[in-house]
GUDRENVEX-109514 format. One record per residue (C-alpha): residue in one letter; x, y, z. Coordinates in steps of 0.001 Angstrom, whole numbers, padded with zeros to 6 digits, always signed. Layout:
// GUDRENVEX-109514
AXYZ/...
This chain:
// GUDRENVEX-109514
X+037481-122099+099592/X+039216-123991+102603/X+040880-127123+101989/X+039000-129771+104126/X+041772-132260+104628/X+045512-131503+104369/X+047306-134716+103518/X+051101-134659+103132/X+050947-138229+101589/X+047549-139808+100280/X+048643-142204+097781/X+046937-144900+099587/X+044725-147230+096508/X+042428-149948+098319/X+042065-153468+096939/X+038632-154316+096060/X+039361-157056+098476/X+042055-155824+100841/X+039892-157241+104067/X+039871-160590+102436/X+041687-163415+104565/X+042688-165190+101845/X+042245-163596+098315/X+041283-164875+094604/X+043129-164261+091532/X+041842-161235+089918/X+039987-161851+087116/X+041358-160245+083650/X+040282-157648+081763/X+037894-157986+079552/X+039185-155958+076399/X+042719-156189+076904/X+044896-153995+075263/X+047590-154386+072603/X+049736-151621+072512/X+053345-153067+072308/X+054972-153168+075044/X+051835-153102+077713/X+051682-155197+080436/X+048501-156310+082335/X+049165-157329+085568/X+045373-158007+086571/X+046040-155806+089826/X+045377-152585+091239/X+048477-150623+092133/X+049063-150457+095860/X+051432-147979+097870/X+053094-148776+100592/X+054050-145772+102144/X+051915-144824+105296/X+049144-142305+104819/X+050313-139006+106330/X+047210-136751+107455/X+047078-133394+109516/X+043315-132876+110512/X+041832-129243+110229/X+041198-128963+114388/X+037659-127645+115145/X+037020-124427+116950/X+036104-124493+120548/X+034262-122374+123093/X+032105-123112+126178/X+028543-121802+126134/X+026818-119865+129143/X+024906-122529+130036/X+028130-124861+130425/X+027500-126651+126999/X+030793-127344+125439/X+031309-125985+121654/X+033108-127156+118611/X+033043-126021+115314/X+034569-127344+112315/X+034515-124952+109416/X+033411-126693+105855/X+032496-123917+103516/X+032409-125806+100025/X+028517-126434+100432/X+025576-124321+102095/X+024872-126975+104368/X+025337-127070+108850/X+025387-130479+110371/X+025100-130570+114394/X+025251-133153+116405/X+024229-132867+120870/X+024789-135105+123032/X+024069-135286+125953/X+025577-137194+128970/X+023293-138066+131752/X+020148-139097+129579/X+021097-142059+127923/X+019494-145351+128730/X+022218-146366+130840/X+020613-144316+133782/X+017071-145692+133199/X+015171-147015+136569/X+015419-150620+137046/X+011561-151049+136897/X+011310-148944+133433/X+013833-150400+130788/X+013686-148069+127629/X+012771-144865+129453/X+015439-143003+127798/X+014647-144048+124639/X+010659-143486+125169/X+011273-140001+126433/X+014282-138804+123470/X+011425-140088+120678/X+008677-138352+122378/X+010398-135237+122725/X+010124-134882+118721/X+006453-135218+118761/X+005479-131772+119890/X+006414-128471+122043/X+004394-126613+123630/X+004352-123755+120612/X+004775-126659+118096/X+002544-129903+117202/X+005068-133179+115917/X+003082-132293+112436/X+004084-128708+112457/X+007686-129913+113166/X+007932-132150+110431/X+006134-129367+107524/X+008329-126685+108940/X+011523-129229+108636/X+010172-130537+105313/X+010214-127281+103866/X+013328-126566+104822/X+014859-129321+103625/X+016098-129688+107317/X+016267-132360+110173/X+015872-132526+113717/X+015775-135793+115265/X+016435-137429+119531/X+018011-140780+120009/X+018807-142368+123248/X+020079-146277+122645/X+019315-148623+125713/X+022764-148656+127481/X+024473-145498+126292/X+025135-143149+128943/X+024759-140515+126284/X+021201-138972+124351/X+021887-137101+121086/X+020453-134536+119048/X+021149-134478+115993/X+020362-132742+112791/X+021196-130812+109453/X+019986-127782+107673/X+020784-125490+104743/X+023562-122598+106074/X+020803-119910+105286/X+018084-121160+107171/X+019839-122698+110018/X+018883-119963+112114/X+015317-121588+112352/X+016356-125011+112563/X+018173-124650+115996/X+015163-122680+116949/X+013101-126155+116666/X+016548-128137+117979/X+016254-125582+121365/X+011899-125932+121169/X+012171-129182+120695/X+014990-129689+123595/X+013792-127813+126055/X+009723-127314+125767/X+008554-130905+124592/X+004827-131172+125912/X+004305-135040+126266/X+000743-134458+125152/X-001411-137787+126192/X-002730-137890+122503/X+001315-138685+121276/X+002291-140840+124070/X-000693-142930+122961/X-000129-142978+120031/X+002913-144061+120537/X+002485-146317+122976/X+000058-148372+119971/X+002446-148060+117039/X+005430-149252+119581/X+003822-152364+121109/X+003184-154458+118415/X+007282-153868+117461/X+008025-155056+121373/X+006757-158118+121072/X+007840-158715+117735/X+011309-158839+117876/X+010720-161324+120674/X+010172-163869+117818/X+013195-162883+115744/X+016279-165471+116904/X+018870-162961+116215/X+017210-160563+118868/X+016776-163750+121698/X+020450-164728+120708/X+021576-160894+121777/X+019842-160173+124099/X+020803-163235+126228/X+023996-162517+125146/X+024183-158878+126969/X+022567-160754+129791/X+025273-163425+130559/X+028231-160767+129462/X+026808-157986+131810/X+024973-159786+134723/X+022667-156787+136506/X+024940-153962+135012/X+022739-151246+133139/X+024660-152462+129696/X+022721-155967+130414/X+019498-153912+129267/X+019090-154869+125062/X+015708-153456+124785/X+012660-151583+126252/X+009766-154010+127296/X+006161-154501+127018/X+005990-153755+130414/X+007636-150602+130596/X+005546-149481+127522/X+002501-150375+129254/X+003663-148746+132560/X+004764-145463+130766/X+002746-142108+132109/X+003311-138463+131377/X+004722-138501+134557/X+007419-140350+134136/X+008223-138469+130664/X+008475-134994+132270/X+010284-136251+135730/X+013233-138096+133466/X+013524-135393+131063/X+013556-132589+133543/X+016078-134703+135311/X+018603-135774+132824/X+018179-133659+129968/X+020333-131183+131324/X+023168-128891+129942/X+025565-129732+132479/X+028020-132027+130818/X+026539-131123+127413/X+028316-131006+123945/X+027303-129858+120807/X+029231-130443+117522/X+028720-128246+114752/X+030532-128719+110898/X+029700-127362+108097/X+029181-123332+106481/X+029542-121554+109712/X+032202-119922+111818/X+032560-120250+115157/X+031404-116683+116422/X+028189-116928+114071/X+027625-120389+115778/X+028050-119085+119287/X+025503-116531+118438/X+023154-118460+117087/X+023454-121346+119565/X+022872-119049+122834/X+020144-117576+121145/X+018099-121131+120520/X+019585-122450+123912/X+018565-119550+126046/X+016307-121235+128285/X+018030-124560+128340/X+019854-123671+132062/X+022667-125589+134029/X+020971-127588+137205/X+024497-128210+138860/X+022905-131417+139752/X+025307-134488+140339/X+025462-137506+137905/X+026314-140993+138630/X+029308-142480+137030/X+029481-145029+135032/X+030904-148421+136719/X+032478-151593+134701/X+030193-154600+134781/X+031355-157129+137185/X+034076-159196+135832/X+033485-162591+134415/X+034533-165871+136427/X+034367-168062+133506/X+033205-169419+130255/X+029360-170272+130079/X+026939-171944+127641/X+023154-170675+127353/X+020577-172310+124858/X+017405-170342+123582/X+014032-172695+122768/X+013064-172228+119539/X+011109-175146+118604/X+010977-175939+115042/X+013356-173395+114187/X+014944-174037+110991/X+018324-172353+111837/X+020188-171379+115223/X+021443-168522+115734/X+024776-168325+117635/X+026857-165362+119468/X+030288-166493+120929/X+031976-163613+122756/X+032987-162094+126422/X+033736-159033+127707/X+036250-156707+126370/X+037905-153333+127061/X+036888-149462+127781/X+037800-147303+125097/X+040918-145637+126102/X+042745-148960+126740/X+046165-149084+125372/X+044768-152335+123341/X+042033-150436+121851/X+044025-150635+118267/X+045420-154010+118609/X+042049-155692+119322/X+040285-153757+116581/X+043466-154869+114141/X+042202-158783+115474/X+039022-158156+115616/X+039140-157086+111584/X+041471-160506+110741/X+038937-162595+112452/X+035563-161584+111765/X+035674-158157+109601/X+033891-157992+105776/X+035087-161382+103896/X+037926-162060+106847/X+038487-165142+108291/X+035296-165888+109463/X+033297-165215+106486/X+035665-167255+104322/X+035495-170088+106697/X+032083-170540+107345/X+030420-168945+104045/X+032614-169129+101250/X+034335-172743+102577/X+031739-174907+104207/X+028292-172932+102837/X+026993-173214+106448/X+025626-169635+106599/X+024985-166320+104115/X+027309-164594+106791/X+029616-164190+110043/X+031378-161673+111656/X+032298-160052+114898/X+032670-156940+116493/X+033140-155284+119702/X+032098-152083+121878/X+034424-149736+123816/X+032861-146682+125736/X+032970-145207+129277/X+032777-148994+131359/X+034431-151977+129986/X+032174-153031+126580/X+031831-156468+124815/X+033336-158282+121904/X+031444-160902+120159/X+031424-163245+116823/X+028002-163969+115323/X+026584-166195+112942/X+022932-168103+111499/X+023538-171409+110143/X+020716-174137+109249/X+020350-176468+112349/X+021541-179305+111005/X+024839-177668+110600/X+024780-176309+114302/X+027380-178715+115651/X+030552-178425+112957/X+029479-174838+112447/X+030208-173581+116104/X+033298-175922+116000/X+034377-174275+113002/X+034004-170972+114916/X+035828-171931+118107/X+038727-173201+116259/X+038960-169922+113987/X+038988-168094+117610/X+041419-170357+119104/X+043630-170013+115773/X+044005-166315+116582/X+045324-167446+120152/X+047837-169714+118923/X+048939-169055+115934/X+050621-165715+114226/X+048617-163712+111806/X+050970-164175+108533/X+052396-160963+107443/X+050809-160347+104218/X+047368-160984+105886/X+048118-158689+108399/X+049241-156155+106078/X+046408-156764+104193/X+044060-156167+107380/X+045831-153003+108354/X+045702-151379+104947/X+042395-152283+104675/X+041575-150364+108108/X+043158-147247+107148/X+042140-146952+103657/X+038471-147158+105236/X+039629-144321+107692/X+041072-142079+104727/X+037825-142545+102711/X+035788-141437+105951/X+037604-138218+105867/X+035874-136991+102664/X+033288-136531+105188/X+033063-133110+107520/X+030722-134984+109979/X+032763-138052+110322/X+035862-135600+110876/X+034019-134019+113950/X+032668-137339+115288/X+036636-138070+115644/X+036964-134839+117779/X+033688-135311+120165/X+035407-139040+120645/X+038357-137263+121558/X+036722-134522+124028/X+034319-137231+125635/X+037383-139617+126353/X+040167-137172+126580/X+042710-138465+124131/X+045756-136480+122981/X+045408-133693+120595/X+047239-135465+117791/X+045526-138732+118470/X+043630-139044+114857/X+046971-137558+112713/X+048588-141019+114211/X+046273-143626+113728/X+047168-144656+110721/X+050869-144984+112530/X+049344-146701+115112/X+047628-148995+113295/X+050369-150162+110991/X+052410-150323+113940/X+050563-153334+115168/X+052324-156273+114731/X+051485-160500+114280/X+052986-160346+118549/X+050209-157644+119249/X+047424-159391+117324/X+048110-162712+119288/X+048270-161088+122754/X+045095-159613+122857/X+043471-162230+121257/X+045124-164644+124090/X+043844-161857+126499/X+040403-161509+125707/X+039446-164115+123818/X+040502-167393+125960/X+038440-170165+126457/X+038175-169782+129949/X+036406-166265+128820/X+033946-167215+126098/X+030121-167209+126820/X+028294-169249+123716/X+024482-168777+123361/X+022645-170490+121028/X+018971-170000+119696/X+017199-172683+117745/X+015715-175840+118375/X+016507-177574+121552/X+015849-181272+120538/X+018403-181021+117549/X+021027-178867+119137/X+021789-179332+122261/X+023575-182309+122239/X+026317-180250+120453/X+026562-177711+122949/X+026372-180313+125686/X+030025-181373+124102/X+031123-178708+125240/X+029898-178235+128967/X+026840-177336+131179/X+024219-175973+129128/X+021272-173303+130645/X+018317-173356+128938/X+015643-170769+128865/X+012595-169648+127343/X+011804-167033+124657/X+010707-164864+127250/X+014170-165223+129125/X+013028-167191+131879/X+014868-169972+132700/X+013780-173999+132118/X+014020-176301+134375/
């Protein structure tokens, strides 16, 4: 049996609260022991030497059809993971009068071939304790398709994968049947405040880029046809710039095989693709409110624009973004576990192909609107101005690669690391160093970026909640926009 991970020193042992700003005692033991001579120190033992990894590398090979191959080789259980994706047929390239095309046609292509009905799909997987599934999210540049499948049937699962790729029939019956189940979800959300407050959010970050889209419409729903299905599919669903990502019990010639053999009709077009472009830069800070009349709590997004993934700050600002707003960090203690003003808070941000977002989020009761997004600001400006104290920091950054040494139990998780690495071309060694990198980052680094990216000059704050009770707060703080639950704007 192959040994997944090789890992020259792995005698990293997480705190139950490592990503904690600012930690409790721990509590004793219950049944303490008393053996002469024991001490309890109420603690779990924590190394300090720097996890040392060398990853297994997966085994590559292009396909006839120009698909790109990996294959990383697991062989302690009878199981084959895969993972396609596909650049070209995300919802980033959807047409400007059809938000959510991508995503309509990806879902649709599961619900039946032209040899298969969507219920024959699911028995056949069902049986085979197997899974086949399309995605396509509403800015990625990239769809996927994804499944699993036990190693001795998987011969028949990438025969549905390739059917369900290449041959899906868009039969009127599905797409209305879809269309009906999807609607009522549509306009939905349009009454959650956590969906206005994002969506507004991508709106003011990204101006008319595609990454301003946060969700497929009524409208385009309504205006979906067969049509449009086949001519986007045909279109983007293409092998061109294709990869497919394989772990699990299989070698690479057996996958080879077996993938030519389910993609044999799937054939190059040589067509062109658009690149992706960076949204158009920000000229300053902004403040939006979203009506919500009565609403009992307001929902609030502070955040800007942030970096592509293969900027050189990519592991500084996730080392600040983790301090700041990660599980119980700063914000959470703040805001939760301090002042009671909400159940939760945290940030995050995106890095892919164009220049992504970063954002801190949080739902307090109205009547805390005003100190609440004070509270927030400050935390934000804190990171600015003042150093991160080193045992936080070390705290923070042993927190981040323990969670990176417990996601290498997992084969899939390993290969994700690798497509990340083909799809934005960084070095060979670039996952053995991370946890170097990461606990190279220092209080200087953490302030930097957050000066860089998170000034106040940057920072677009949207609000959703109940206009007669909280906009005077955000007046405080400049010109406020108001619109509509429908995004339109109020005069």
């Amino acid at each position: 049996m192959r040994a997944y991970v090789a890992a020259t020193v792995f005698t990293l042992v997480l705190l139950p609260t490592a990503g904690r700003a600012h930690q409790a005692p721990a509590a004793p033991p219950q049944n303490p022991s008393t053996a002469a001579g024991t001490i309890m120190k109420g603690k779990a033992p924590v190394s300090k030497e720097i996890l040392k990894v060398t990853l297994p590398k997966p085994q590559q090979a292009d396909l006839s059809n120009g698909v790109h191959l990996m294959v990383l080789e697991d062989h302690r259980a009878p199981i084959v993971n895969f993972q396609l994706l596909i650049e070209g047929a995300g919802g980033y390239y959807d047409p400007k009068d059809m938000p959510g095309l991508a995503g309509f046609t990806a879902t649709l292509m599961r619900e039946g071939t032209e040899s298969r009905t969507s219920e024959q799909i699911s028995e056949q997987l069902d049986r085979l304790a197997a899974s086949v599934n399309v995605t396509a999210a509403i800015a990625s540049p990239f769809a996927t398709v994804s499944g699993s499948g036990l190693s001795d049937s998987v011969d028949t699962v990438l025969a549905i994968m390739g059917d369900v790729l290449i041959h899906p029939s868009f039969s009127q019956a599905e797409i209305d049947r879809y269309k009906n189940r999807t609607r009522a979800t549509l306009m939905n959300q349009r009454s959650q405040p956590g969906f206005l407050a994002q969506e507004r959010f991508q709106r003011v970050v990204y101006g008319d880029h595609p990454a301003s889209r946060y969700s497929a419409t009524p409208q385009s729903l309504d205006a979906l046809t067969r049509e449009r299905l086949v001519e986007f599919h045909k279109a983007h669903f293409v092998p061109d710039r294709a990869v497919l990502a394989i772990a699990g019990d299989i070698t690479l010639p057996v996958a080879k095989q077996k993938v030519e053999a389910a993609l044999a009709g799937w054939k190059k077009s040589g067509n062109e693709m658009a690149p992706t472009e960076d949204p158009t830069a920000l000229t300053g800070p902004s403040l939006s409110l979203v009506e919500r009349p009565g609403s009992v709590q307001t929902s609030l997004v502070v955040g800007t624009q942030a970096i592509e993934r293969t900027n050189p700050d990519y592991e500084a600002l996730t080392v600040a973004n983790r301090v700041l707003g990660g599980p119980s960090a700063r914000l959470f203690e703040h805001l939760r576990e301090q002042k009671g003003y909400t159940y939760g808070a945290g940030s995050g941000f995106s890095a892919g192909r164009f220049r992504g977002s970063w954002s801190a989020s949080t739902d307090v009761r109205t009547e805390v609107t005003d100190p609440a997004l004070t509270d927030l600001l400050d935390e934000i400006r804190q990171m600015r101005e003042t150093p991160v104290p080193a045992q936080e920091l070390s705290n923070i950054k042993r927190a981040i690669v323990a969670g990176f040494a417990r996601s290498l139990e997992n084969p899939t998780a390993i290969l994700n690391n690798y497509i990340e690495s083909y799809l934005y071309k960084l070095p060979s060694d670039y996952w053995d160093k991370y946890p170097d990198r990461i606990e190279a980052i220092t209080a200087a680094d953490v302030q930097r970026v957050a000066r860089q990216y998170w000034g106040a000059d940057r920072l677009q704050i949207v609000a959703v909640g109940d206009a007669s009770k909280i906009e005077p707060a955000l007046k405080k703080l400049g010109t406020v926009q108001t619109f509509d639950a429908e995004g339109k704007p109020v005069k």
